[in-house]
N, C-alpha and C positions, 0 to 999 in steps of 0.2 A: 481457721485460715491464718497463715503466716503473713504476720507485719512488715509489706516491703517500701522501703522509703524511695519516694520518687527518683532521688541520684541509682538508687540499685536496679530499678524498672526501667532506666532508661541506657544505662549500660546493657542489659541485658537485651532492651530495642536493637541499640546501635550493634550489638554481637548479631542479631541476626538478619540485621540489613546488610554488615558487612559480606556474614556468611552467603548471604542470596549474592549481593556484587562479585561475592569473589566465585561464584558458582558460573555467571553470565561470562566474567572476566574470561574466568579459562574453557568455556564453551569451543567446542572445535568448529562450530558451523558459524560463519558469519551471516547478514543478513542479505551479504553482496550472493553470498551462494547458494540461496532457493532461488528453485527453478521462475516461481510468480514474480519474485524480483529481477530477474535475467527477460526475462520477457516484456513483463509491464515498460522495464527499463527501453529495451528493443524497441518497444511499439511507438515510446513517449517521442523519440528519437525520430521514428518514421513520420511522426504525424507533425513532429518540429521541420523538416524536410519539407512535407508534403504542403505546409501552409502558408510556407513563402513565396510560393506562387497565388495563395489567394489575394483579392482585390484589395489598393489600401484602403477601400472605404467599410473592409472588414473588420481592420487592423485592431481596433476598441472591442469590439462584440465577438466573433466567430474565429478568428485568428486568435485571440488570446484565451478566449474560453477553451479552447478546446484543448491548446498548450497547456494549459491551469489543469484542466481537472484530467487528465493525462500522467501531467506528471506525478499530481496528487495519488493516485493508484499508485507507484513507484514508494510515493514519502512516505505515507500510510504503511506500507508495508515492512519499511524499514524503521518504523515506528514500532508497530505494533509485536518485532520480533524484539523489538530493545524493551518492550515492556513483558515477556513472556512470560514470566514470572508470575506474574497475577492473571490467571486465567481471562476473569471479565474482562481485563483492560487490553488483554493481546485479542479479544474477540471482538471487542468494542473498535479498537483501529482496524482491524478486518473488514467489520460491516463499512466502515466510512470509505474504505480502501475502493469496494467495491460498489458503493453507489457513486462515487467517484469515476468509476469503469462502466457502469448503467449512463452517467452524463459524458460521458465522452462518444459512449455510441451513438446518445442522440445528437451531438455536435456532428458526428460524422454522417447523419443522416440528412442534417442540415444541409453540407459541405456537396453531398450528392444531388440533394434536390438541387440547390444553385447552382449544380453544375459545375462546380470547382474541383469536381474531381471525378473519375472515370467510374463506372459500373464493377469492372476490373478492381481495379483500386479500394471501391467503396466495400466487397468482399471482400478483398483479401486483407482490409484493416480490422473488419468486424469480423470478420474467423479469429485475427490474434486476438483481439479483444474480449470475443468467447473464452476463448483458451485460457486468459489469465483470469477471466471469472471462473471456472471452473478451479484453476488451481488454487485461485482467492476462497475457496468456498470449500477445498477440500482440507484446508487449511482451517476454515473456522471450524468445521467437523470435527477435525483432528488433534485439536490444538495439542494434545500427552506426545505428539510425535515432534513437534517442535518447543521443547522443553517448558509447556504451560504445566501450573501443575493443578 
């Protein structure tokens, strides 16, 4: 085994940390332009709309929760595409992404039972919602397509 002195082992770190940075760097896809992010993004939006009409006696509990782990599906995502590189760790922000997107449904399930929002409404937030579980998930499946390695 060859004698490598710690200063030589850690150039040799830093050459392929830089190499991976400079690989993300010049990546052509941002994390703004998956489809899961375009959506989650959409949805976090609608539901930021839709909760200013709930009661202020929400404002603490149901009104911010639901904003919270809403958006959090959006952050997560854009997380976990800036960590891609290491497989675990882009699959690791996936799953959070996505039970992030499991608590938002149940906030909106809340939001219907109270009646804070229409039948109407309460479907067609949980169809987006699906939708971006689905693509949150075909993403954790896939990670080789979004340059995990």
């Amino acid at each position: 085994m060859r004698n490598v002195s710690s200063s030589q082992y850690a150039v040799a770190v830093c050459s392929s940390l830089s190499l991976k940075k400079e690989i993300v760097k010049n990546s052509i896809m941002s994390f703004q332009s998956l489809q899961a992010y375009k959506k989650s993004f959409a949805l976090a939006m609608k539901i930021f709309e839709v909760s200013k009409s709930f009661p202020k006696e929400e404002k603490y509990s149901l009104t911010d929760q639901i904003r919270r782990s809403s958006r959090s599906v959006t952050v997560n995502i854009s997380e976990a595409y800036r960590k891609r590189l290491y497989t675990k760790h882009f699959i690791s922000k996936l799953t959070d992404s996505d039970a992030e997107n499991s608590e938002t449904l149940i906030w909106l399930e809340f939001a219907f039972e109270c009646k804070y929002i229409s039948k109407e409404l309460f479907n067609e937030l949980t169809d987006e919602s699906k939708e971006v579980g689905k693509l949150i998930n075909y993403m954790i499946n896939n990670p080789s397509k979004f340059g995990a390695k």
